[in-house]
C-alpha positions in Angstrom: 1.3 22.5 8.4 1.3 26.4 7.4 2.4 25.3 3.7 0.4 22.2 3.6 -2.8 24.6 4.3 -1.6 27.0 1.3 -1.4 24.2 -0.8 -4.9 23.2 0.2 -6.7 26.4 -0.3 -4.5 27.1 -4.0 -5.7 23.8 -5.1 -9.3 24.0 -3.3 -9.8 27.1 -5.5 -8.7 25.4 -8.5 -10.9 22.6 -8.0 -14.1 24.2 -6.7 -13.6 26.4 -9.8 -13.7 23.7 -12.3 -15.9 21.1 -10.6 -18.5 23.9 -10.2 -17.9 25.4 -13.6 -19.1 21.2 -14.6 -22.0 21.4 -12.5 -23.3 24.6 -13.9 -22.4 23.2 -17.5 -24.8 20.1 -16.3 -27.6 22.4 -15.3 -27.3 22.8 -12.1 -26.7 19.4 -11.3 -24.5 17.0 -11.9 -24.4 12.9 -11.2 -26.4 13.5 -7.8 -24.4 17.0 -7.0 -25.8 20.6 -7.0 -23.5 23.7 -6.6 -23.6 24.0 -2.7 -22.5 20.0 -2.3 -19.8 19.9 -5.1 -18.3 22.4 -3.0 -18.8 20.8 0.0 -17.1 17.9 -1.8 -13.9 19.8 -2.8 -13.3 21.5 0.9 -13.9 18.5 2.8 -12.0 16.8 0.6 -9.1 19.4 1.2 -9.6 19.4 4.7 -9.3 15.8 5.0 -5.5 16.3 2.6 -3.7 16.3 6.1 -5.2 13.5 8.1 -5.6 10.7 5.5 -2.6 9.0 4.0 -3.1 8.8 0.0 0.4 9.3 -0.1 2.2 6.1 0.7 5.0 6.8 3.3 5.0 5.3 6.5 7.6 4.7 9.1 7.3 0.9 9.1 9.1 1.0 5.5 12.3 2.7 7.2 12.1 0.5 10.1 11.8 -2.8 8.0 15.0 -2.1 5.9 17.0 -0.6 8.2 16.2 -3.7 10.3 14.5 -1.3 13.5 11.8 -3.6 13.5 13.1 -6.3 15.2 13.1 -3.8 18.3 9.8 -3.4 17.4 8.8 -6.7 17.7 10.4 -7.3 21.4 8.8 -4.8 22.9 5.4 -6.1 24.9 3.4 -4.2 22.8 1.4 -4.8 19.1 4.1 -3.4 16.6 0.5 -3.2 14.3 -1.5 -1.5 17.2 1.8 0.8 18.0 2.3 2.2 14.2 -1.4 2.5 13.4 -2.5 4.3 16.2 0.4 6.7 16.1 -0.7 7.5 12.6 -3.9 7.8 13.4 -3.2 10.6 16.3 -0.8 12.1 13.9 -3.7 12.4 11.5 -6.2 13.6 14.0 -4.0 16.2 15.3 -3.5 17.9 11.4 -7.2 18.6 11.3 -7.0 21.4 13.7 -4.3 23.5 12.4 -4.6 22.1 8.6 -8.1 20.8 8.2 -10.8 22.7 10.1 -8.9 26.1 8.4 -9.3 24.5 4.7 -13.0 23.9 5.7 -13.4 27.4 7.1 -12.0 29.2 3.8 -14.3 26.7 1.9 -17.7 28.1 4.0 -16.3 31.9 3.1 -15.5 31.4 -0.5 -18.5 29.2 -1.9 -21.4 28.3 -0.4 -21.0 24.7 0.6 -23.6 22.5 2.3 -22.5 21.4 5.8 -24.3 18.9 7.8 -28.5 19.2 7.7 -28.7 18.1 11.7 -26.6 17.7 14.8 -26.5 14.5 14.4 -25.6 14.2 10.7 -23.1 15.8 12.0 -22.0 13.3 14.9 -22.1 10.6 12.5 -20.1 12.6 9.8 -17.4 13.1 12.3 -17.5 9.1 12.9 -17.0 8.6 9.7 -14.3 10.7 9.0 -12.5 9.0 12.0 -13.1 6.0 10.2 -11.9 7.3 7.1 -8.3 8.0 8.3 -8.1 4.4 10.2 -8.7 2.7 7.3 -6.1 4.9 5.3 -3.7 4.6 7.9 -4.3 0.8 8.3 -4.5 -0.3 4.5 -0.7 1.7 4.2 0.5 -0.4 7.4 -0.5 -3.7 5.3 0.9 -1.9 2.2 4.1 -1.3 4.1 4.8 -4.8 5.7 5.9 -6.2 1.8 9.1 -5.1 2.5 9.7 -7.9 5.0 9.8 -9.8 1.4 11.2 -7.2 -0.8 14.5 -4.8 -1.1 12.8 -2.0 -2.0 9.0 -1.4 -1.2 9.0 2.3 -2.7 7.6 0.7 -5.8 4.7 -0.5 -3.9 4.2 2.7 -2.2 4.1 4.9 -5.3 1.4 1.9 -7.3 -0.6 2.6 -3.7 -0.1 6.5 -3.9 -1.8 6.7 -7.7 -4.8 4.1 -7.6 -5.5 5.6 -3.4 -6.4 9.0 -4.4 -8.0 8.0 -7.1 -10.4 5.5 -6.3 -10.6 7.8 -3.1 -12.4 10.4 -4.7 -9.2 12.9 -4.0 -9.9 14.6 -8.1 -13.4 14.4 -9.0 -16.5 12.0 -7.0 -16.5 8.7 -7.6 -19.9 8.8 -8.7 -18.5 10.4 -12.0 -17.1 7.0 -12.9 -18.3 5.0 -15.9 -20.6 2.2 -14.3 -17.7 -0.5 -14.9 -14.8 1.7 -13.2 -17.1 2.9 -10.6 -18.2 -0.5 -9.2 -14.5 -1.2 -9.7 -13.7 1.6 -7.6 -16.2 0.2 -4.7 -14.3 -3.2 -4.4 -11.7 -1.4 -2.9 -11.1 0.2 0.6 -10.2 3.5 -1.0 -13.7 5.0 -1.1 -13.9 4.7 2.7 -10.9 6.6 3.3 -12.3 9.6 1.3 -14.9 9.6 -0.6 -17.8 8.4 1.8 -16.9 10.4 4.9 -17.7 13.5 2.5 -21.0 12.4 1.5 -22.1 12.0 5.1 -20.2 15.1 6.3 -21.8 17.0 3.7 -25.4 15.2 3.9 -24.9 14.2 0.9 -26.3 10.8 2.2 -29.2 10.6 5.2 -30.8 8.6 7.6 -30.0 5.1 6.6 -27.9 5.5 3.6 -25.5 7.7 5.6 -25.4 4.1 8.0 -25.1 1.9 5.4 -21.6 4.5 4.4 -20.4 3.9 8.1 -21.0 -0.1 7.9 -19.1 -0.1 4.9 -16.0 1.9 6.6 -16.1 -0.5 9.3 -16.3 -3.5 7.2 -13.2 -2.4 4.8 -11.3 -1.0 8.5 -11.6 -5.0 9.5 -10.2 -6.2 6.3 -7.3 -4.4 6.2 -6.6 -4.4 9.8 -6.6 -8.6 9.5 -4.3 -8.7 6.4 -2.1 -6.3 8.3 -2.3 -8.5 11.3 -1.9 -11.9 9.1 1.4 -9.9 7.6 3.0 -8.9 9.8 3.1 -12.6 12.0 4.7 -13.8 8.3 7.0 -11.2 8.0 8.3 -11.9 11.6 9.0 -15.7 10.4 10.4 -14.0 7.4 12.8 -11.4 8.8 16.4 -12.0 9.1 18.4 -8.8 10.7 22.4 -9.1 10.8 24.5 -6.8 12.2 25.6 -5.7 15.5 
C-alpha cells in the first residue's frame, strides 16, 4: 500500500503537470475542464488506482486452472457472489490507506474542486462504490474464459489496455474524437472510472450527476448477468482430474 501510494503521487504530479499545462494552453479551459477540475480529475483518478481493477488479475484465473474451482462450486454459496464481493471489500479497504492520502496530497499541491454540496458528495461516494463493482464484476466475467481456454493471461492483458483506457485512467474521455468517444461509451469502462470523477468532483450536477449513477447501475447489471450466464456454462464445461 506504502509503494502503491508513492507510485500514485509520482505519477499524480506528472499528470496534473501536463494535463494542466493543456488546459492553460486551451485558455483556461479545456473540452468542458477548467484548472481546479482537471486536477480534480487527475487525484481522484489516482485515488481510485487502488480500489478499481484496470489491471486484469483476479483469483478466479488461478483457481480455474489449477482446478480450485470445483471446491468452489460445492460449497453452498455463489462462487460469483463469493469472488466479487471479496474484491470489492479488498477495493474498499485500499481507499483508506492508498486512496483518501492520494486525494489529500492532490487538495495540498493544486487546487482541485471537491464536491459543491453535501450531497454531491453522498452521491459521489455512491458512485464510486459503483465504480469499483462494476470493475471488479466485468474482470470476474473476463476471468471465467478460462473454463474454455489454457491460458486466459492473453485475455487479461487485451482487458488491462482497452480498461484504463476507455476508463479515463490517462486523459478524460471527453478528449476523444466524437467517433472513439461514443465508442468509448458503449462500454462499461467509463463507469468504473471516468464518471465517478465527474460526480465526485461536480463536474456533473443535479440530474446529469443521476443520469451518471443510472448508467453505473445499468453497465453493473450487465456484466453481473454475463458473469452469472458464464459461470453456469463453465460449470458444464469444467472437467478437473486428479486426486
Amino acid at each position: 500500500m506504502l509503494a502503491g501510494l508513492v507510485a500514485n503521487a509520482t505519477f499524480g504530479l506528472l499528470k496534473g503537470g501536463i494535463m494542466g499545462a493543456a488546459v492553460e494552453s486551451a485558455g483556461g479551459e479545456l473540452a468542458g475542464y477548467s484548472a481546479a477540475t482537471m486536477a480534480a480529475f487527475v487525484w481522484l483518478g489516482q485515488g481510485m488506482l487502488g480500489s478499481v481493477n484496470l489491471w486484469g488479475g483476479s483469483d478466479l484465473q488461478t483457481r480455474i486452472k489449477s482446478g480450485d474451482v470445483a471446491v468452489d462450486f460445492l460449497r453452498p454459496v455463489s462462487v460469483q457472489a463469493a469472488h466479487v464481493l471479496t474484491d470489492i471489500g479488498k477495493g474498499l479497504f485500499a481507499l483508506l490507506p492508498r486512496g483518501l492520502p492520494s486525494v489529500v496530497i492532490g487538495i495540498l499541491v493544486s487546487s482541485m474542486a471537491l464536491p459543491p454540496s453535501a450531497g454531491a458528495f453522498a452521491l459521489g461516494l455512491l458512485s464510486l462504490l459503483i465504480g469499483i463493482a462494476v470493475s471488479h464484476a466485468s474482470m470476474y466475467a473476463v476471468a471465467t474464459t478460462g473454463f474454455w481456454l489454457v491460458e486466459s493471461r492473453g485475455i487479461s492483458v487485451f482487458y488491462m489496455a482497452f480498461s484504463g483506457f476507455f476508463a479515463g485512467l490517462f486523459t478524460p474521455i471527453y478528449l476523444f474524437p466524437d467517433w472513439l468517444l461514443t465508442v468509448a461509451l458503449l462500454t462499461p469502462f467509463p463507469s468504473m472510472m471516468q464518471l465517478p470523477i465527474d460526480v465526485l468532483s461536480g463536474q456533473v450536477t443535479g440530474t446529469a450527476a443521476w443520469q451518471h449513477v443510472g448508467v453505473q447501475l445499468l453497465w453493473l447489471a450487465v456484466v453481473l448477468g454475463v458473469g452469472h450466464l458464464t459461470t453456469r456454462a463453465g460449470r458444464r464445461r469444467l472437467e478437473v482430474q486428479g486426486g
